[in-house]
C-alpha positions in Angstrom: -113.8 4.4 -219.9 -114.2 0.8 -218.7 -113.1 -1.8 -221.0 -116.2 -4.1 -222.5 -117.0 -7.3 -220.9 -117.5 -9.1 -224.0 -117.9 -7.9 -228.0 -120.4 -9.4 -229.8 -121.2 -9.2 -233.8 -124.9 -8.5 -233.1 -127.2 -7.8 -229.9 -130.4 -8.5 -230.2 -132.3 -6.9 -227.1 -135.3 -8.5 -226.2 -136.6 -11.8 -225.6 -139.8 -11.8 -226.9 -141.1 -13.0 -230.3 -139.3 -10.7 -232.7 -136.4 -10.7 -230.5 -136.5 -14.7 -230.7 -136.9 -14.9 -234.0 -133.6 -12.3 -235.4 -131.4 -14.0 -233.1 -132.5 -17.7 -234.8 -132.2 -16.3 -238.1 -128.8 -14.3 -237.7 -127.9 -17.1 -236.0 -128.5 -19.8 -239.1 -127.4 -17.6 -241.4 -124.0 -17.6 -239.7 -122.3 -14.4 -241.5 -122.5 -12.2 -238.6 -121.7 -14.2 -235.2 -121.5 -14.4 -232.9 -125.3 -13.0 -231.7 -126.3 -12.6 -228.2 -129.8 -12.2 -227.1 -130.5 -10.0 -223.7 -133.6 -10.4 -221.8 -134.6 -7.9 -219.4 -136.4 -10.8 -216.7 -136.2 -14.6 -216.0 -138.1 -15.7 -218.8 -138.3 -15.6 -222.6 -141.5 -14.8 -224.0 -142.0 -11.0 -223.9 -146.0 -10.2 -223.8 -146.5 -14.0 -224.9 -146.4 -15.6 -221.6 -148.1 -19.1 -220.5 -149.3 -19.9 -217.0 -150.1 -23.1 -216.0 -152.3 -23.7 -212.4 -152.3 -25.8 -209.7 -154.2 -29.2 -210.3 -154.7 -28.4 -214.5 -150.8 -29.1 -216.2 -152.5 -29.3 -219.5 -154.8 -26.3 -219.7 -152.6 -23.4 -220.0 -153.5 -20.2 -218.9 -152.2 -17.5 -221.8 -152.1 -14.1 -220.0 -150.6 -12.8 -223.3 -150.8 -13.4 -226.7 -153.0 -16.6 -227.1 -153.8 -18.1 -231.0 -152.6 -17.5 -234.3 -154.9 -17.8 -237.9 -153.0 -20.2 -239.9 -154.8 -19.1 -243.0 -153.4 -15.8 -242.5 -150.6 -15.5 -240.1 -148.0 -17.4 -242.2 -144.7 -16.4 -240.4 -146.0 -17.8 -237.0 -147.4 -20.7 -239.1 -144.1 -21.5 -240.6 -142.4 -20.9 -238.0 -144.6 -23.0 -235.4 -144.5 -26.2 -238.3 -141.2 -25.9 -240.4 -138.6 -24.5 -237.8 -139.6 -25.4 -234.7 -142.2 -28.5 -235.5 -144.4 -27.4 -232.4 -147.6 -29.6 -232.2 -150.9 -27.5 -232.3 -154.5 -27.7 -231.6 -157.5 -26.4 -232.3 -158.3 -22.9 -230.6 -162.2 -22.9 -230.8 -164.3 -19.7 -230.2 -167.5 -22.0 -229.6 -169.4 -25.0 -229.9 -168.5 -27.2 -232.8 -170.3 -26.3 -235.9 -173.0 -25.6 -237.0 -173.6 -24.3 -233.9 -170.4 -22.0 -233.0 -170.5 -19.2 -231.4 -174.2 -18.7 -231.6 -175.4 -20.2 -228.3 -172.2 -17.7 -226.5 -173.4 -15.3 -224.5 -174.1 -11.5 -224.6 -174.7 -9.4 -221.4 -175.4 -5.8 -222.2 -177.0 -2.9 -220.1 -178.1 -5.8 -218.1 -180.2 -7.9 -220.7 -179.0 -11.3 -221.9 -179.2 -12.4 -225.4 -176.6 -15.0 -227.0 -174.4 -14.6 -230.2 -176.9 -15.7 -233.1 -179.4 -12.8 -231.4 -176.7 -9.8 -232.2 -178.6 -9.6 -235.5 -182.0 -9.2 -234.1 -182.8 -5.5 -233.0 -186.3 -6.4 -231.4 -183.8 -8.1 -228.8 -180.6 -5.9 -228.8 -181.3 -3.2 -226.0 -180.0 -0.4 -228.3 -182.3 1.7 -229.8 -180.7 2.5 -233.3 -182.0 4.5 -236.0 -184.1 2.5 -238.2 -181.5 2.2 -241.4 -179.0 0.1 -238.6 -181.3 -2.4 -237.1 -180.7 -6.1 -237.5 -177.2 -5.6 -237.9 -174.4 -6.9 -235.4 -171.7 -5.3 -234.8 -169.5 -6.6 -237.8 -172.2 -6.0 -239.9 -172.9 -2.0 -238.4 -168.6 -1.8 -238.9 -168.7 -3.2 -242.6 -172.0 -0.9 -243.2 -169.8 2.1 -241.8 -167.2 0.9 -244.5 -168.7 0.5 -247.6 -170.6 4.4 -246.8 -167.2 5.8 -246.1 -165.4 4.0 -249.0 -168.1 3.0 -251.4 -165.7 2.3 -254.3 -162.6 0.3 -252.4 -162.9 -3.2 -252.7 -164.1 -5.3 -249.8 -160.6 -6.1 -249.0 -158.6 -3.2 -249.6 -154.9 -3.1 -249.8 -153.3 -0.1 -247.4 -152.4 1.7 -250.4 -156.2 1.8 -251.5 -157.1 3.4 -248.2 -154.2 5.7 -248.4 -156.2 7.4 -251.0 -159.4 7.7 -249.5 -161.0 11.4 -248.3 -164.0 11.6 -246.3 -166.0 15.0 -245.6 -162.5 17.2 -246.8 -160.3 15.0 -244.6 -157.9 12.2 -245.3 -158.9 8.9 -243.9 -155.6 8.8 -242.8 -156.3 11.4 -240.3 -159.2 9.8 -238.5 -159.2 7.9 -235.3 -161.3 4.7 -236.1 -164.0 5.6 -233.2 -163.7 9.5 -234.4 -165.0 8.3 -237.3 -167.2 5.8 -236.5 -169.1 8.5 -234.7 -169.4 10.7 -237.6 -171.8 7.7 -239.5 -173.3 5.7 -236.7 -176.3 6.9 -234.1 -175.0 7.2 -230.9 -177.1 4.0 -230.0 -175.2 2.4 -232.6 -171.9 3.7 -231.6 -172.5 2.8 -228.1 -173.5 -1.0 -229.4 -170.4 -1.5 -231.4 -167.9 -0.4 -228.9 -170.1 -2.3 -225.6 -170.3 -5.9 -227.8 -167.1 -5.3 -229.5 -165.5 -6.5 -226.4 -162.3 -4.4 -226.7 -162.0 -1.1 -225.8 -159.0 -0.7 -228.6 -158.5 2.1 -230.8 -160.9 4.8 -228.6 -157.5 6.3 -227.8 -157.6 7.3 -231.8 -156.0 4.7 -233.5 -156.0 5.2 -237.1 -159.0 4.0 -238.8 -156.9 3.0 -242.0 -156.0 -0.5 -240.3 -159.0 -0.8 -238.3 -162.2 0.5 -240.4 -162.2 -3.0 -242.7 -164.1 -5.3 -240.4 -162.2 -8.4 -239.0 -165.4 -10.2 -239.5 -164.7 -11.5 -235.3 -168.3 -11.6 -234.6 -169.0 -14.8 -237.3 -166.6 -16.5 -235.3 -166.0 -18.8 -238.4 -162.1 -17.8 -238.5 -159.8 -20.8 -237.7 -157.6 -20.3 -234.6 -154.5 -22.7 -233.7 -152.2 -22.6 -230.7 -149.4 -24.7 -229.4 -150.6 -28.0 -227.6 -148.0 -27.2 -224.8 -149.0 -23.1 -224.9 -148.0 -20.4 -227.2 -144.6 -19.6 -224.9 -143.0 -22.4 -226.5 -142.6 -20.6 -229.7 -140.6 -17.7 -228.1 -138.6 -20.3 -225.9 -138.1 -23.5 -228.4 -136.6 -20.2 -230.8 -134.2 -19.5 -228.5 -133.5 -23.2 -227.7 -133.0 -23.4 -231.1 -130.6 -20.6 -231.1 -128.6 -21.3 -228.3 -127.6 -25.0 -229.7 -126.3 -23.2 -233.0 -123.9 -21.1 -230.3 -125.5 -18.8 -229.8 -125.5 -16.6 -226.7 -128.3 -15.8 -223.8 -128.2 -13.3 -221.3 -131.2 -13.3 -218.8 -131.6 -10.3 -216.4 -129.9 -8.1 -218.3 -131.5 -4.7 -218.8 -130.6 -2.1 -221.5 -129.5 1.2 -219.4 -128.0 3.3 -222.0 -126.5 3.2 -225.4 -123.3 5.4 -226.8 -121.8 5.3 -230.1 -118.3 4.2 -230.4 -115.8 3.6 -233.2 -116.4 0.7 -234.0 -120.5 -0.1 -233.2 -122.6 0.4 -229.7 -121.7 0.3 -226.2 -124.2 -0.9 -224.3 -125.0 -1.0 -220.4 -126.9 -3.1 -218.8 -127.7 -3.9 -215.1 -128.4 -6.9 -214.1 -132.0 -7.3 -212.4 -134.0 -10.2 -210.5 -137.7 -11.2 -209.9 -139.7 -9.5 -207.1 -141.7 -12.2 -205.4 -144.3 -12.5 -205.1 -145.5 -9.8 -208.0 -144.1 -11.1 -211.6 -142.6 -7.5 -211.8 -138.5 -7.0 -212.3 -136.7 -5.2 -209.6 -132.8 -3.4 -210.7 -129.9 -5.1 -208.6 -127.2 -2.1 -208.5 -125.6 -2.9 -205.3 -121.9 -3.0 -206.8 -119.9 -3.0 -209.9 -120.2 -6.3 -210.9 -123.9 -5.5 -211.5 -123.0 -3.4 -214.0 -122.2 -5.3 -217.6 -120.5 -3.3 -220.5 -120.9 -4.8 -224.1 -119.4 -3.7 -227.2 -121.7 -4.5 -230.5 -121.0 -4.1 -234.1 -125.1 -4.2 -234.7 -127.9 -3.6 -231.9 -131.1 -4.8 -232.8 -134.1 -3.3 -230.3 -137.0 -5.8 -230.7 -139.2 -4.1 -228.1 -142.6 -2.4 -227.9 -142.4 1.6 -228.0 -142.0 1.8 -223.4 -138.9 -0.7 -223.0 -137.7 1.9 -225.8 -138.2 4.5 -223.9 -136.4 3.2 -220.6 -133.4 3.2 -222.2 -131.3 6.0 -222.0 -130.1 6.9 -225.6 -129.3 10.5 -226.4 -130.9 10.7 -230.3 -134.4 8.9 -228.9 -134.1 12.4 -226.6 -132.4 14.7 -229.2 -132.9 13.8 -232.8 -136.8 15.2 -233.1 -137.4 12.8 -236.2 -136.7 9.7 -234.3 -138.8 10.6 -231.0 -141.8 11.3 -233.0 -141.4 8.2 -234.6 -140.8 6.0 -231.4 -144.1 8.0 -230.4 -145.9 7.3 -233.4 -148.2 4.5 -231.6 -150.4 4.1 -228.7 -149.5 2.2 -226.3 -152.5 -0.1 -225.4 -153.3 -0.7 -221.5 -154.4 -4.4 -221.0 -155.2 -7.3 -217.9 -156.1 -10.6 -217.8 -157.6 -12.5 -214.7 -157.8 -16.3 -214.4 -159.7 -18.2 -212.0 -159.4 -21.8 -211.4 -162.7 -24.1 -210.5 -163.3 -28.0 -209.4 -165.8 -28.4 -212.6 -166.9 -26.6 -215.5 -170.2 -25.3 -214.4 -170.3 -23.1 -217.9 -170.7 -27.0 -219.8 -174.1 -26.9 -218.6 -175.0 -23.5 -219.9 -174.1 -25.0 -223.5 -171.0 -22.7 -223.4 -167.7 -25.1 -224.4 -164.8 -22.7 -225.9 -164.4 -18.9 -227.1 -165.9 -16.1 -225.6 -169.2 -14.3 -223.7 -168.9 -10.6 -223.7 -170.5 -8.0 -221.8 -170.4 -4.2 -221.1 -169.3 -4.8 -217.5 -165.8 -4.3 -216.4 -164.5 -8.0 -217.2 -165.6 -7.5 -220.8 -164.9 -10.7 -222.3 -164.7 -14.3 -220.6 -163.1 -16.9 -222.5 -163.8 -20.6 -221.7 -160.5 -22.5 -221.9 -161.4 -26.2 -221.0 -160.9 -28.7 -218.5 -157.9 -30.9 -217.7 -159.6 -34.3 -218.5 -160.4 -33.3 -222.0 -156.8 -31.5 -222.8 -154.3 -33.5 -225.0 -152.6 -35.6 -222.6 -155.0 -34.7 -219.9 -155.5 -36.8 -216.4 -158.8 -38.7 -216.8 -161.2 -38.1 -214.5 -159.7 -34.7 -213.9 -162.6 -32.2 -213.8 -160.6 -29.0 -212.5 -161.1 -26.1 -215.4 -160.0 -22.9 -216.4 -162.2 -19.4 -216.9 -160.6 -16.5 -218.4 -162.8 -14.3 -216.0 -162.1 -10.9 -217.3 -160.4 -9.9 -220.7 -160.2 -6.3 -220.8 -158.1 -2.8 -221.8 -158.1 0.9 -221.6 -161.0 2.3 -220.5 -162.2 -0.9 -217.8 -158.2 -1.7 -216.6 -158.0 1.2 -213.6 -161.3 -0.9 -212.1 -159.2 -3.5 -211.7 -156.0 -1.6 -210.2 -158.1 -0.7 -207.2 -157.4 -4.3 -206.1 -154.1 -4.7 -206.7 -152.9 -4.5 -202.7 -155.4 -6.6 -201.6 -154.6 -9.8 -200.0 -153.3 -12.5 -202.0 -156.3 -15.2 -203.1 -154.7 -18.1 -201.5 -158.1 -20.4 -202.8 -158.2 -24.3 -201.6 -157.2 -27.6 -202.2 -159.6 -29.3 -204.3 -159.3 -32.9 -202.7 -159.8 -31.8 -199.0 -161.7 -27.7 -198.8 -158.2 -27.1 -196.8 -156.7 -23.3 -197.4 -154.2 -23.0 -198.7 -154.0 -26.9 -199.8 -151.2 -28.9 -200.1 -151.7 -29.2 -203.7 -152.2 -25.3 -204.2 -148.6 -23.9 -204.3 -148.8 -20.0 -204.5 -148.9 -18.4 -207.8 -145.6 -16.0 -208.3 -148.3 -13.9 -209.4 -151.5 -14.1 -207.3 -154.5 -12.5 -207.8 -156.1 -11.0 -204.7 -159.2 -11.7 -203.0 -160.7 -7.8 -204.1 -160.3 -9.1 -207.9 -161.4 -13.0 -207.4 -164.6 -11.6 -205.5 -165.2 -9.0 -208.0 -164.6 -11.1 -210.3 -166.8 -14.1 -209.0 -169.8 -11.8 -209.0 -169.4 -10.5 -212.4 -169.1 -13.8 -214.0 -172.5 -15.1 -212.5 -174.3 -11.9 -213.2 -173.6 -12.2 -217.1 -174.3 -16.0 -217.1 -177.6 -15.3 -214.8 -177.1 -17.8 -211.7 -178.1 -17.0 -208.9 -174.8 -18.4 -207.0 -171.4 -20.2 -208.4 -169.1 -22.9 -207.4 -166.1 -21.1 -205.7 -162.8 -21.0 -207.6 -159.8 -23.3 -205.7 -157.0 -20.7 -207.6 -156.4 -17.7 -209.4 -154.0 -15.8 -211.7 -153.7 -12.6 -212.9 -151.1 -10.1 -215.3 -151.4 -6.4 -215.7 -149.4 -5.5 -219.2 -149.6 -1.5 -218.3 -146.5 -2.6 -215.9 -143.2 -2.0 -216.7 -141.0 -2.7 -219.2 -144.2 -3.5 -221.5 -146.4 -0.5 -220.7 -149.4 -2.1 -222.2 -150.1 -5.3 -224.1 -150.2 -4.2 -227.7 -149.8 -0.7 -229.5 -151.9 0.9 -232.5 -150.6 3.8 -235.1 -151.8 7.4 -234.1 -154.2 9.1 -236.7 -152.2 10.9 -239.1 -149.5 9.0 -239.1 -148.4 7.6 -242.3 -146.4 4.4 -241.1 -145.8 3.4 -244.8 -143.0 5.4 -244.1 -142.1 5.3 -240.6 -141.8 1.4 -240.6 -139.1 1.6 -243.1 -137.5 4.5 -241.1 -137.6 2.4 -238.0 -135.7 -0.5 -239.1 -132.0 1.3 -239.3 -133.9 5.3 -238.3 -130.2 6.9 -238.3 -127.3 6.5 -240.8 -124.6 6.8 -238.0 -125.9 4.5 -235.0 -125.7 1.2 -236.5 -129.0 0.1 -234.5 -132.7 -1.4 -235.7 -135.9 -1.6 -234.5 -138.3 -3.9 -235.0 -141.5 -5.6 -233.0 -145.3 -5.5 -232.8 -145.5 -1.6 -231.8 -144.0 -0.8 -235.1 -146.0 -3.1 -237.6 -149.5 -3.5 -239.4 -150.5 -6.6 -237.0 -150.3 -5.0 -234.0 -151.2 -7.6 -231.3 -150.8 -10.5 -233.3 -147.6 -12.1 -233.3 -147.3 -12.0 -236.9 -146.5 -8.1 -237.0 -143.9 -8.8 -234.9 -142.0 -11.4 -236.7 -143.2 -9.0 -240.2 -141.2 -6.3 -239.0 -138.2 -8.5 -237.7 -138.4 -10.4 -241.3 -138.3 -6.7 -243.4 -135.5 -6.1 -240.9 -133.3 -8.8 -241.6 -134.1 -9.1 -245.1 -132.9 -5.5 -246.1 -130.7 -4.3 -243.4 -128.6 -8.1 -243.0 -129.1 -9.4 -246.4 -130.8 -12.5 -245.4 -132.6 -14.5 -248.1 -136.3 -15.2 -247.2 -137.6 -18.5 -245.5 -137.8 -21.5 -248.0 -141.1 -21.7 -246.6 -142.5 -18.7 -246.6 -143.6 -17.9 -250.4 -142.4 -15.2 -252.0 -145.5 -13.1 -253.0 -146.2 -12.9 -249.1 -146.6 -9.2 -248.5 -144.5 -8.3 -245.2 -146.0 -4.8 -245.0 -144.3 -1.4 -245.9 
């Protein structure tokens, strides 16, 4: 056997948020380094990932993860303001009060109506049974709730739902949409899962986490996001990290994983981008792209896919583990960017947050203009459109376009294409999807033609090493027990997983740093965050 290239106290695989954050706080602690971080591509970040196009340096496009709730999400908050000192702003989802989200619009089975309408069943094309009408679709969710769970409170703890039965069955054991059907007219159904946006949790995710409603239609929640885009949480953590020592490893994926003596031996082969797709190709042309590491403590902060890539004989063999490592869905997800001279949506009364429609770009977010961004160039009109927003069910409508020619879109200044001032994206849409796209977006805002975008970016999550963009829990799985199980599953492989697969946030990036917190706090003996307060309720 090949002698190790290096031996390291702890390897912390993954570069994403969870994976950012162990290494930072092994790192501080300083009782077991030294720690080295490997990163599977060229970039920390993981499914948090920030764009920024041609002509618009302070309007970011977030093809991942996007805002955080800073009444709620008080990991990311602390770790955003006390360890990394990251300036924020606002992350609107509409108008400035009191009008907010109400003037947003809705396009459904090809009617228009705007937010503050949802309520109104005389303009909702959805004939519901009489007992639903003038209800939107947070309202028909927490109607659904208090029928199914007339006793819990109105915001239940896990544990209270744990206990719930409905019609002879745990709700455990329910799919949120399975369920859903069960109390809702079809009409109904068919309205919440159409306006909802999100196609999330058809694939039978468990109601337990999901039946409370998120209370997302209101739009009243406060968002916040990093003035300089939500990467630099992920990257400043490992900046951070690597001037306390410790050690980064880019384009290094996991192959496989034995059990020696004295820890983990770990392979990895070294990989490199594949232009012009933002996809990861394996470089295995010699020996030297092989890299051997010996590890007293392996920590896997990666969603339940990357997992599975790795070739590590108890995921295959010990039963308990692969059912565990399977205990969520993976959830398929694509975002598509496109890039225009002036926002034309300003005119429509539509500033910030979202219109959603039924059509296959579901949601379009409104992300500003360069002029108005902090730090912005004045008199700099180009803006960016979130054109489509969308997962599982409307995602293989957009695969169809994947070979199509690259969008190479125009120099603002002077028509030309490509311009001068329009490098090409490492990841360009194509002209299929910016088409498609084009004539979505200005049927659900009902003009009859639309300025043409000058650039265009997309991201496809379902890609490997992600496999989708965020995961949910499988009905009938009680993860009270396999998140604890998760964090060190076997007694002899000294290895621990943590992430947002394996949490109760899944797609925020406070289940990730939960599970990475719960990890380090009772597997490494590391006291919690001055700043984070103590009754703060990590999860199971």
């Amino acid at each position: 056997m090949a002698e190790p290239d290096h031996h390291v106290k702890v390897a912390v695989i993954g570069g994403g948020c969870a994976g950012a954050y162990s290494a930072l706080r092994l790192q501080q602690d300083g009782k077991r380094v030294p720690v080295a971080l490997y990163e599977y591509s060229d970039r920390i970040g993981g499914k948090i990932y920030t764009k920024t196009l041609p002509g618009m340096p302070h309007v970011h496009a977030e093809v991942g993860g996007m805002r955080y709730i800073p009444d709620a999400h008080l990991l990311v908050k602390g770790v955003i303001d006390n360890e990394l000192h990251l300036a924020t702003r606002d992350f609107p989802m509409g108008s400035p009060p009191p009008i907010g989200a109400s003037k947003n619009y809705m396009y459904l089975r090809q009617q228009h109506l705007l937010y503050g309408e949802t309520s109104d069943s005389t303009k909702v094309p959805y004939n519901v049974r009489w007992s639903e009408r003038n209800m939107n679709p947070d309202q028909l969710q927490q109607w659904a709730y208090n029928y199914i769970v007339p006793s819990a409170p109105s915001n239940p703890s896990i544990d209270d739902l744990f206990k719930v039965n409905f019609l002879g069955k745990r709700l455990l054991d329910y799919g949120l949409w399975d369920l859903l059907y069960l109390v809702l007219s079809s009409e109904a159904y068919s309205y919440m899962l159409d306006a909802g946006g999100y196609d999330t949790n058809v694939a039978n995710g468990t109601a337990i986490l999901n039946l409370p409603t998120t209370g997302d239609y209101a739009a009243t929640t406060k968002y916040l996001t990093p003035v300089d885009g939500y990467e630099q949480m992920p990257i400043q953590a490992v900046a951070k990290f690597k001037s306390l020592g410790g050690q980064v490893h880019m384009n290094h994926r996991l192959e496989s994983m034995t059990k020696t003596r004295k820890g983990v031996r770990l392979t990895f082969v070294r990989t490199r981008k594949n232009e012009p797709r933002d996809s990861i190709v394996h470089s295995i042309e010699n020996t030297t792209d092989r890299v051997i590491v010996e590890a007293e403590h392996v920590i896997l902060a990666l969603p339940r896919r990357s997992i599975e890539l790795i070739d590590w004989a108890p995921a295959r063999d010990n039963a308990e583990l692969a059912a565990a490592i399977n205990a969520v869905i993976i959830q398929v997800a694509f975002k598509l960017f496109l890039g225009y001279e002036y926002p034309w949506w300003k005119s429509l009364g539509l500033t910030a947050g979202r219109s959603i429609t039924d059509n296959p770009i579901r949601q379009v977010f409104y992300f500003g203009t360069e002029e108005d961004a902090i730090g912005g160039e004045p008199g700099n009109t180009n803006s960016l459109l979130m054109a489509s927003y969308n997962d599982l069910r409307s995602l293989p409508f957009w695969k169809a376009f994947e070979n199509d020619p690259p969008f190479l879109g125009h120099d603002p200044a002077t028509g030309n294409t490509p311009g001068p001032n329009v490098p090409r994206q490492t990841n360009p849409a194509t002209t299929g999807m910016v088409d498609m796209a084009q004539m979505l977006v200005q049927e659900i805002h009902g003009m009859r033609s639309l300025p043409k975008p000058y650039t265009a970016a997309f991201h496809d999550w379902s890609l490997d090493p992600f496999g989708g963009g965020w995961h949910a829990w499988k009905a009938g799985i009680d993860f009270r027990k396999t998140m604890p199980y998760l964090r060190k599953p076997l007694n002899d492989w000294p290895v621990h997983i943590c992430g947002e697969a394996y949490s109760v946030q899944q797609g925020w990036v406070e289940g990730a740093y939960q599970t990475a917190e719960l990890m380090l706090e009772k597997h490494f003996d590391l006291k919690r965050p001055a700043w984070l307060p103590k009754s703060y309720d990590l999860g199971p």
